[in-house]
C-alpha positions in Angstrom: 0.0 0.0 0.0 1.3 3.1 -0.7 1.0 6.9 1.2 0.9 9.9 -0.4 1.6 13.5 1.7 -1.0 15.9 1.5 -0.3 19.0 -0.2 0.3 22.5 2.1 1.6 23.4 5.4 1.5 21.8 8.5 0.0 23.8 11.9 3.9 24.2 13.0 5.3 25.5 9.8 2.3 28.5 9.9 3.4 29.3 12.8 6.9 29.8 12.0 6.0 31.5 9.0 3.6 34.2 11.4 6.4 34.8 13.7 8.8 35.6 10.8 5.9 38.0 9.0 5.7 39.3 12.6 9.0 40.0 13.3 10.0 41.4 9.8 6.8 44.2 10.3 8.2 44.7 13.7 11.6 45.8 12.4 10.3 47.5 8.8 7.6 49.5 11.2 10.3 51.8 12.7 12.1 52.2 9.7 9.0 53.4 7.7 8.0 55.9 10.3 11.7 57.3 9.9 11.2 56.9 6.2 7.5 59.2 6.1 8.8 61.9 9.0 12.0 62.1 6.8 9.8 62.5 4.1 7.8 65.0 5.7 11.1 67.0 7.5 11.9 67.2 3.3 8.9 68.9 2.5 9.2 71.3 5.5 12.7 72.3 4.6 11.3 72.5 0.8 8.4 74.8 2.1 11.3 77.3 4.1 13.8 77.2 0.8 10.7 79.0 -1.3 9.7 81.2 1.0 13.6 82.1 1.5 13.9 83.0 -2.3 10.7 84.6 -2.1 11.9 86.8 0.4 15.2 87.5 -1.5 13.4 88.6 -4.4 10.8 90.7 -1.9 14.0 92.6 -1.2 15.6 93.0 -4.8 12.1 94.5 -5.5 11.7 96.8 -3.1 15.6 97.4 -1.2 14.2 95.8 2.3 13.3 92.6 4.1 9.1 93.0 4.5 7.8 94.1 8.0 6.2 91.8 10.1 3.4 92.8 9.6 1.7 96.6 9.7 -0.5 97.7 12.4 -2.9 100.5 11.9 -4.2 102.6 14.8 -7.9 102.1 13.4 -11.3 103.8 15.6 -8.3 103.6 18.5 -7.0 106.8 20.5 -4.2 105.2 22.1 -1.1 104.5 19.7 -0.1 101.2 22.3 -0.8 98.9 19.6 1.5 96.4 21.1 -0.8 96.4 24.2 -4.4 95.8 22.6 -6.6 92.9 22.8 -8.7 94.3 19.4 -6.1 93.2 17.5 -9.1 92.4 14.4 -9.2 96.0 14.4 -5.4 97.4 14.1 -3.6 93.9 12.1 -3.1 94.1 8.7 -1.3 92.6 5.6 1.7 90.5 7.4 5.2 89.1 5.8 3.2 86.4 4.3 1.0 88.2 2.1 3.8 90.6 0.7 5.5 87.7 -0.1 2.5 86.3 -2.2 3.2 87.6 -5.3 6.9 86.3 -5.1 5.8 82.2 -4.0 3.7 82.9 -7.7 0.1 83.0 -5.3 -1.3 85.9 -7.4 -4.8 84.0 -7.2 -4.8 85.4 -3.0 -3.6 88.1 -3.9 -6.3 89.8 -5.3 -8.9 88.1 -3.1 -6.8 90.9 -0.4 -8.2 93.6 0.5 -5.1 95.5 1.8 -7.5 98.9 3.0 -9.1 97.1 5.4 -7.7 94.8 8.2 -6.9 91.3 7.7 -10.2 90.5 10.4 -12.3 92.0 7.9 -15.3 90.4 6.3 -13.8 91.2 2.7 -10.5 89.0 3.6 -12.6 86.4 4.9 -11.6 83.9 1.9 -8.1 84.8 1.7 -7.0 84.5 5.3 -9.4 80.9 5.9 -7.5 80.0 2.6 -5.1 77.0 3.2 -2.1 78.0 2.0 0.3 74.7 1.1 3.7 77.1 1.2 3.3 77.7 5.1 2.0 73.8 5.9 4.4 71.4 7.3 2.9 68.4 7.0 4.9 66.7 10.5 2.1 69.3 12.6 -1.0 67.3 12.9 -2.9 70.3 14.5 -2.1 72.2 10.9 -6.0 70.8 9.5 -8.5 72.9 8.1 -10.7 71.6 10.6 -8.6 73.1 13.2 -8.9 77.2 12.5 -7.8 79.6 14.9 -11.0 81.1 16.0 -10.9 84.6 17.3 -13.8 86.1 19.4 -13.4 89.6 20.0 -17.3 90.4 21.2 -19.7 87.5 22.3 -21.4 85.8 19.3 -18.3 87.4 16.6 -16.2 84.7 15.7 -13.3 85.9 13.0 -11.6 82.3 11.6 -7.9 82.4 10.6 -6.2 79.5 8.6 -2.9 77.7 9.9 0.6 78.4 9.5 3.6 76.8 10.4 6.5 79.2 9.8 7.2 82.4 10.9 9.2 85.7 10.2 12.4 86.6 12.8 11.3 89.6 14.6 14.0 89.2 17.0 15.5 87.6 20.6 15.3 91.3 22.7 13.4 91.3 25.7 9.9 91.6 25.3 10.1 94.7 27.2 10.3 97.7 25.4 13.1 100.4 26.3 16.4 99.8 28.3 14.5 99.8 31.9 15.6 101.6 34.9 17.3 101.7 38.3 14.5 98.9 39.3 14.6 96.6 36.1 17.1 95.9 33.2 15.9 94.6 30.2 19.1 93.7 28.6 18.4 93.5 24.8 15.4 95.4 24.8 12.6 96.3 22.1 12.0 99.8 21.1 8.6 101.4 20.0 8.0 104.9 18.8 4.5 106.4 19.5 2.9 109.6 17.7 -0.4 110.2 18.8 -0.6 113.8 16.6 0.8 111.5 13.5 -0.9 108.6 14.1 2.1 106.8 13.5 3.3 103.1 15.7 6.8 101.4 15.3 7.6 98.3 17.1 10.7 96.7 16.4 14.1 94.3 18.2 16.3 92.8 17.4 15.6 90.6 14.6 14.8 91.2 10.6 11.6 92.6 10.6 9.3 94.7 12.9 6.0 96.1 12.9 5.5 98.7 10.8 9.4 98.3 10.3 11.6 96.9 7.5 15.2 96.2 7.1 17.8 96.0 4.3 20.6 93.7 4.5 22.8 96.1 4.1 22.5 97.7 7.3 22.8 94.1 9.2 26.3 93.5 11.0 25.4 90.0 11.0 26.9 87.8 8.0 23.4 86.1 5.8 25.1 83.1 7.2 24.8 83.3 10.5 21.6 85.3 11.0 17.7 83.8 11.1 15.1 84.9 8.5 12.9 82.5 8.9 11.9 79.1 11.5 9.3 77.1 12.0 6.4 77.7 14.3 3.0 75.2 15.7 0.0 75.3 14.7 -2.4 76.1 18.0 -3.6 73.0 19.9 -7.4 74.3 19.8 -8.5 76.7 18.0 -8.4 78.8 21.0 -4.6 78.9 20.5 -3.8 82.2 18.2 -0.1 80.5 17.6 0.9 79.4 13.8 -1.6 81.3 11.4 0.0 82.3 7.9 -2.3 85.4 7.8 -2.4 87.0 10.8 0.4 89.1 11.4 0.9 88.9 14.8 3.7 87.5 17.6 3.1 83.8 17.4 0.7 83.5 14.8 3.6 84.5 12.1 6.0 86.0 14.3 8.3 85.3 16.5 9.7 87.4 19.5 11.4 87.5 22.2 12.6 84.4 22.8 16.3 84.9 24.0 18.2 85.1 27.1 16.2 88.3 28.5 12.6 86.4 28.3 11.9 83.8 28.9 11.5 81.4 25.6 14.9 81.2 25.5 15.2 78.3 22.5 13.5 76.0 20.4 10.3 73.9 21.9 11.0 75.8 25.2 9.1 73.7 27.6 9.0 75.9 30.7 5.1 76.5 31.6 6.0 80.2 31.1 7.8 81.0 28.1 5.1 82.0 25.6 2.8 84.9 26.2 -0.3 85.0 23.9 -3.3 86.5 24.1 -6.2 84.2 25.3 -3.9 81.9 26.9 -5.8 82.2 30.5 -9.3 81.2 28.4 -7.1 78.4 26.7 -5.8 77.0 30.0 -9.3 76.9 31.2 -10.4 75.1 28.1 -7.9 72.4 27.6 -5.9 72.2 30.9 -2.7 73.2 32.0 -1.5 69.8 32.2 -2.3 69.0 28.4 -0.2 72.0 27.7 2.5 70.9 28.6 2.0 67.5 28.0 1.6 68.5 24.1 4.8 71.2 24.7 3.3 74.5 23.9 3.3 76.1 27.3 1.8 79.9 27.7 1.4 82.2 30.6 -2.5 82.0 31.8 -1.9 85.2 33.4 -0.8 87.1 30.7 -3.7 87.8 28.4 -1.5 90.1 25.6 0.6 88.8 22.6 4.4 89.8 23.2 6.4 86.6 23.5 6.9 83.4 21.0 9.5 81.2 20.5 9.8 78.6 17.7 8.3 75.3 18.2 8.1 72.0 15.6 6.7 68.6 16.2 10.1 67.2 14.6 11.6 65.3 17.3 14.6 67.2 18.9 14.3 70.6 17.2 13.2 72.6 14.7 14.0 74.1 11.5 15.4 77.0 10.5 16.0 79.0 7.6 19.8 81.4 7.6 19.2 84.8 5.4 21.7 83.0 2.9 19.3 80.3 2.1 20.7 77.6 4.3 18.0 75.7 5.9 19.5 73.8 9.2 17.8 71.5 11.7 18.5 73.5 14.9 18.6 71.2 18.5 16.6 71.7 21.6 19.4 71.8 23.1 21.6 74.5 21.4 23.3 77.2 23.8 20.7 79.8 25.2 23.4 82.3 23.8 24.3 81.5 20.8 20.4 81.5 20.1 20.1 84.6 20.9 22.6 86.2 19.0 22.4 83.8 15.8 18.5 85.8 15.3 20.3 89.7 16.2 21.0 91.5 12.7 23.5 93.6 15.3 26.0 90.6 16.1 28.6 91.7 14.8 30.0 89.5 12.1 33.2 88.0 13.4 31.1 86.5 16.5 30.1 83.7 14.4 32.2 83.7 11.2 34.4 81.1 12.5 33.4 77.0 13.3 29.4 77.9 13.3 28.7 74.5 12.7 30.8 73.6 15.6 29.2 76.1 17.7 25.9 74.9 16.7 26.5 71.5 17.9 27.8 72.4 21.4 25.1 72.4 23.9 27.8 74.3 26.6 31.1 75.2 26.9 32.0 73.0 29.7 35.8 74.9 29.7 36.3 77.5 32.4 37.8 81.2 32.0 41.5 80.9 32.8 42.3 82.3 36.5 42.9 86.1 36.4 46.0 87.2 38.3 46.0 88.9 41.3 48.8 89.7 43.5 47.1 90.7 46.8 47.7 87.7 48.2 51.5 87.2 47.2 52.5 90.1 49.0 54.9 90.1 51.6 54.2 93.4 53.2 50.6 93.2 54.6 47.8 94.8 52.6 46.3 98.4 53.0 42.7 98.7 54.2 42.2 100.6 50.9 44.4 102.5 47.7 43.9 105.3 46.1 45.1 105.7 42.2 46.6 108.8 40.2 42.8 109.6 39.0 41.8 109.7 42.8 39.7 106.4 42.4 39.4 104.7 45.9 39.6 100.6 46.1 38.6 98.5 49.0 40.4 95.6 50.0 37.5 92.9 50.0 38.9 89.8 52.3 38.9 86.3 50.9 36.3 84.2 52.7 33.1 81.7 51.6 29.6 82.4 50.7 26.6 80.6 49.2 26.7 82.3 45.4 22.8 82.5 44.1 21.3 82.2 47.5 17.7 83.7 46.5 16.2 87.0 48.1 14.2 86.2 51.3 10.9 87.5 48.8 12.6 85.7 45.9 11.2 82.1 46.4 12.6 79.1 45.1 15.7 79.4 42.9 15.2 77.9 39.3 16.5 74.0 38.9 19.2 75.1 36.6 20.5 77.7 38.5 21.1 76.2 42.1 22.6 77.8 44.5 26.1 77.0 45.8 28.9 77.7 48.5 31.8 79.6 46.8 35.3 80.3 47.9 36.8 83.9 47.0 40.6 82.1 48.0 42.1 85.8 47.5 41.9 88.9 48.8 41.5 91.8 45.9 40.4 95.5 45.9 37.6 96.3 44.7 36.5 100.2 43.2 34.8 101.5 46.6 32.3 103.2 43.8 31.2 103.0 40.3 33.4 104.5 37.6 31.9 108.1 37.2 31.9 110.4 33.8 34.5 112.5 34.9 36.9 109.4 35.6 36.5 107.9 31.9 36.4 111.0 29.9 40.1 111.7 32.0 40.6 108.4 30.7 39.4 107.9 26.9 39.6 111.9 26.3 36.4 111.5 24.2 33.3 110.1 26.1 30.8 109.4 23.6 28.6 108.0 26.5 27.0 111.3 28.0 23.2 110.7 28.2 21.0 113.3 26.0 19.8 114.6 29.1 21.9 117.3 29.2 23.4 116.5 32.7 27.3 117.5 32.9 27.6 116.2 36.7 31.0 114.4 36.2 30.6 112.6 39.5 27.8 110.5 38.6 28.7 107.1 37.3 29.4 106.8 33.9 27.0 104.4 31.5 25.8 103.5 28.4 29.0 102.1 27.9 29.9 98.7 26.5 31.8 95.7 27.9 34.6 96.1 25.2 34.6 99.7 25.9 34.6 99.0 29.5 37.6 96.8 28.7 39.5 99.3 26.9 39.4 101.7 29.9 40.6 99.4 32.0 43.3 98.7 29.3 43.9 102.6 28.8 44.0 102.9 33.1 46.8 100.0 33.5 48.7 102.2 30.8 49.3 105.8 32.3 52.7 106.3 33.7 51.3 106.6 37.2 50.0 103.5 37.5 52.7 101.2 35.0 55.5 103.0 38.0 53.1 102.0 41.1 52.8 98.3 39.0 49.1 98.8 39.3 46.7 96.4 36.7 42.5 96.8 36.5 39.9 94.8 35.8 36.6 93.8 35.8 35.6 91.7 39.1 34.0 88.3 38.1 30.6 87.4 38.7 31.7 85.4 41.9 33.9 88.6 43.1 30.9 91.2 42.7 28.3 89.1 44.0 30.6 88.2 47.3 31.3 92.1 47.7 27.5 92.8 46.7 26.6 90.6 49.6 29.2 92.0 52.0 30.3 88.3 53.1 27.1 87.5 54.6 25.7 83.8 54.2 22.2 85.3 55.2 19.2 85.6 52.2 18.6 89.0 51.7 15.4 90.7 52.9 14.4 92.0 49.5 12.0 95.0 48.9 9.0 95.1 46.6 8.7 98.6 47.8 11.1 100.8 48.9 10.4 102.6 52.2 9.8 105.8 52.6 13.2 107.4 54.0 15.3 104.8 53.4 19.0 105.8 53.2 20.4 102.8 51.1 19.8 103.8 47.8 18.8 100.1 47.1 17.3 100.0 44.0 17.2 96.8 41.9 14.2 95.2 42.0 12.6 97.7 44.5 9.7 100.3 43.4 9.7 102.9 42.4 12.8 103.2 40.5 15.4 105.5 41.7 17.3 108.1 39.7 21.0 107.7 38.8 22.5 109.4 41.8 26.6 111.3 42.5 28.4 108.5 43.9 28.5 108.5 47.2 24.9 110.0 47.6 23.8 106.9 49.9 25.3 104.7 52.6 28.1 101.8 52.1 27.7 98.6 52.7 29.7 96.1 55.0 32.9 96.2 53.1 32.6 99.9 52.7 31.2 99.6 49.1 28.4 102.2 47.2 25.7 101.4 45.0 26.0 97.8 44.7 22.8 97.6 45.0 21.8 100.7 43.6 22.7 103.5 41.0 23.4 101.9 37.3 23.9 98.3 37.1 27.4 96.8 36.2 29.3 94.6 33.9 31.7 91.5 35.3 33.7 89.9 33.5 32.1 86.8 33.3 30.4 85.1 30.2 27.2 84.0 30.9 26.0 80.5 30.6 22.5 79.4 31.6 23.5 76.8 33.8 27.1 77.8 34.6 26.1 78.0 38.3 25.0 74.0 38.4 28.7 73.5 37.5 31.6 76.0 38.1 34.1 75.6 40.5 33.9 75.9 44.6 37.0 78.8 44.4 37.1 81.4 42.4 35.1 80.5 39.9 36.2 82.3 36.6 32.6 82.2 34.2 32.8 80.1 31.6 35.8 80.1 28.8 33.7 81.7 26.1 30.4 82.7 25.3 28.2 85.2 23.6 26.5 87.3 26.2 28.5 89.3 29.4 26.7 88.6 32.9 25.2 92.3 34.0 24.4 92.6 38.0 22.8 95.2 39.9 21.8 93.1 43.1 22.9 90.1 45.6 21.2 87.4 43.4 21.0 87.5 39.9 16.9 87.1 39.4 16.2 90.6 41.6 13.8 89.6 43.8 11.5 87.5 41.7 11.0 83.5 41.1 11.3 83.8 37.7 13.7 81.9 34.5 14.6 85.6 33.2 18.3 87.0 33.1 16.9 90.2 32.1 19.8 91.8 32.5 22.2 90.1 30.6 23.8 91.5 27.7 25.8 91.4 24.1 29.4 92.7 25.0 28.9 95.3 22.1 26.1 96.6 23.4 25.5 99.6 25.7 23.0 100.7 28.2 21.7 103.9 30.0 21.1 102.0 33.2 24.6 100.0 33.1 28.0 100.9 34.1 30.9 99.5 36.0 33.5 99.3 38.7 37.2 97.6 38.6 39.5 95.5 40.3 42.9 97.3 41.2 45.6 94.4 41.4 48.1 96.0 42.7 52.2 94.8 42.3 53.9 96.8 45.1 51.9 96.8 48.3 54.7 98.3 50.2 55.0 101.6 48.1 53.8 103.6 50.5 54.0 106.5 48.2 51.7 105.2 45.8 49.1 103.7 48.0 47.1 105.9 50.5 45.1 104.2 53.4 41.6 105.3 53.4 40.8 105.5 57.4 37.3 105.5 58.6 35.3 102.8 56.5 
């Protein structure tokens, strides 16, 4: 008898065969979701390069970079356009829609009506239009079905279409003008309001403001090293004004100050804080706080005004980004706070970044330290004077060595940011430090030519001098070391670190500092950061010292160190004499004993570009001095 095998597969051999399908989907699954968001990252990146040659041939038409967008003062009396909530009544034709023509969209064009604002019924179809140059298809809240819906009156709704990239207006604080004796605002925004004229301009530091344009040529910043363009979200309900093409406004198609003095500072900022949009209170009451930040596009609920955006993607790790020379590059998360800030400022000056900017992309922090400056305080043999005085007259303080805990927050302040912890500090040296603030009368004796008078018309020459920058600060201390008085008494100045001003700020003490929100009445200090009102600059010398026999460290202009500033240099640096970090691209500015002033808060207002300048900042030296026991040239100061 013979058997024949059925034809098939037996119950085992499925089996196999399922497990092999199964773990071949498995693998191929992971590498086709790569495969479509690399697909999709392409078409982003396409998207950006067309709008980037758009916006080239914008400005070989017409000799600038468009505005942001232009405001109108409308049925308003005020000219604070900034500060509105009626923004369907003041915003009209943004960067997007001057671009139009240029990205070969003529067909929107003349649906436009550029008379009337953008919110009006005649630009209904144009502005609900969805516009395939400004989609990014990675952002699955960009849908038609998902509008931004703008109620300015009960039972008005005003519908605006998504967008997903956004013009540079700038990384300045959001606060416009320098500030004052109370508050820096480091890189600040300017405005210019004519209520006779009827004329608003809003503008940073960036490529385009409102009711502002640019050329290139005026930038100091090299095309290849300077934002035009990044990416921005689509809101995550449609109460969320952020990423819509045709609504000129920070957020929807702007961004804005998102650097080191606000606090957005870098792409997909996650702090709950670091955008403030209009609405946002309504919007955390709609969705939830916690599905905010869950979906990473945090806003303040308490601030209900549009005035700070930073660039956000729903690429994994960054965000894209388009350089004025047409260079698109994927920028991280994690890329320095600094070099953020001044890669999007047309005013960096070009040899900042014209060297290894790839490099410099690519390095979350510069993990080297300063090099130790010299000082020769403590090598003397003969023991120190309480105090010198130079060949201008400028008295220095010897400040002891000693230990302190560097950061320790204001008693009012609250809890110190993660990043930012404070830590004990050794100052192993003793070093004298200017008993006052460098006044007018010193630097013009110095530079001859003071081109920092303010245009008050104030010739006091004993207050302190300001409104200069670091690298002019710098120079005078270069210029000091050189006159023949002080080469023969071998005496060399500087600019105290961060570690140095804050120990002298805090006199020594280990105690948190009972900080202010108001100043008393009759109070004999002359504290003034963080304390309201503001005070006036004052003569040196108009208030009481401190401990160590030292003015205005907490009042009068605030001062440069010479420190770079890092984010998170404090959750790092060294126990003694910490030095700031070995490079960087902002200098650290301090007008009180911790650097925050009094608030709980991720903002180093006042921070600032070493080439920048400031009516409310100034500075005071170090005098190292080489021949202690030259009585001649050093003159005790008796009665501190």
């Amino acid at each position: 008898m013979t058997s024949s095998r059925r034809a098939g597969v037996t119950r085992i051999e499925a089996v196999v065969i399922l497990s092999v399908a199964a773990i071949v989907v498995a693998l191929a699954s992971p590498l086709v979701l790569s495969s479509r968001e690399s697909a999709r990252l392409g078409r982003c990146q396409e998207n950006l390069r067309q709008l980037g040659l758009a916006l080239h041939a914008y400005h070989d038409a017409h000799g600038t970079l468009p505005p942001a967008a232009v405001w109108k003062p409308g049925p308003f009396e005020s000219m604070a356009l900034h500060q509105t909530k009626r923004i369907d009544l003041i915003t009209h034709e943004n960067w997007v829609m001057r671009l139009l023509p240029h990205l070969g969209r003529d067909d929107l064009v003349q649906q436009l009506d550029l008379d009337q604002p953008i919110a009006a019924v005649a630009n209904e179809a144009a502005r609900t239009a969805q516009l395939s140059e400004m989609i990014c298809p990675s952002d699955n809240y960009n849908r038609p079905d998902n509008p931004h819906v703008f109620r300015p009156a009960p039972g008005r709704e005003i519908r605006f279409a998504r967008g997903n990239y956004a013009i540079n207006g700038g990384t300045h604080c959001f606060k416009t003008g320098p500030g004052d004796t109370f508050f820096r605002h480091g890189d600040y925004a300017h405005i210019e309001m004519n209520r006779e004229k009827r004329e608003f301009r809003f503008w940073g530091n960036g490529v385009a403001g409102f009711n502002v344009c640019f050329s290139l040529d005026g930038f100091t910043n090299g095309t290849s090293t300077l934002v035009g363009l990044e990416e921005v979200r689509a809101g995550v309900h449609q109460l969320d004004p952020r990423g819509c093409w045709a609504l000129g406004q920070i957020g929807a198609s702007v961004t804005w100050g998102h650097g080191v003095n606000s606090d957005a500072y870098g792409p997909n900022n996650r702090w709950p804080r670091s955008d403030d949009l209009l609405g946002c209170g309504t919007l955390h009451k709609t969705v939830g706080s916690e599905f905010l930040e869950q979906e990473s596009m945090p806003c303040v609920d308490y601030v209900d005004i549009n005035q700070n955006a930073t660039a956000r993607s729903q690429h994994e790790g960054g965000a894209n980004v388009l350089f004025l020379d047409g260079a698109i590059r994927f920028i991280s998360d994690e890329i320095d706070p600094g070099l953020w800030h001044v890669m999007h400022s047309r005013e960096t000056p070009r040899e900042v970044l014209a060297e290894n900017f790839e490099t410099r992309l690519a390095t979350k922090n510069v993990t080297r330290d300063a090099d130790v400056l010299d000082s020769t305080v403590s090598a003397q043999k003969a023991e120190p004077l309480p105090a010198i005085l130079n060949s201008l007259g400028m008295e220095f303080v010897l400040v002891p060595s000693g230990e302190f805990t560097m950061g320790l927050p204001d008693r009012a302040g609250g809890d110190v940011p993660p990043d930012v912890p404070a830590h004990d500090v050794r100052i192993s040296r003793a070093y004298y430090l200017g008993r006052f603030e460098v006044t007018r009368g010193e630097y013009e004796k110095v530079i001859q030519n003071n081109s920092t008078r303010d245009e008050s018309g104030n010739e006091a020459t004993d207050l302190p001098v300001e409104n200069v920058t670091w690298h002019e600060a710098q120079e005078f201390c270069r210029r000091l070391s050189e006159l023949p008085a002080e080469r023969t008494a071998g005496r060399r100045y500087r600019l105290p670190t961060e570690a140095e001003w804050e120990y002298a700020c805090r006199a020594g003490s280990t105690n948190q500092y009972e900080w202010p929100a108001a100043r008393s009445a009759g109070g004999e200090t002359g504290e003034a950061a963080g304390a309201w009102p503001p005070l006036p600059i004052t003569p040196i010398g108009s208030y009481s010292p401190n401990a160590f026999g030292l003015h205005d460290v907490r009042g009068n202009v605030w001062e440069w160190t010479a420190d770079w500033f890092d984010r998170d240099y404090y959750a790092r640096s060294p126990s003694t004499d910490p030095q700031g970090p070995a490079e960087g691209y902002l200098k650290v500015v301090r007008g009180g004993d911790w650097r925050f002033v009094g608030e709980n808060c991720e903002i180093d207002y006042a921070m600032l570009p070493p080439w920048k300048g400031s009516p409310y900042v100034g500075f005071r030296l170090v005098c190292e001095a080489a021949h202690m026991s030259d009585t001649e040239n050093h003159v005790a100061i008796e009665n501190q």
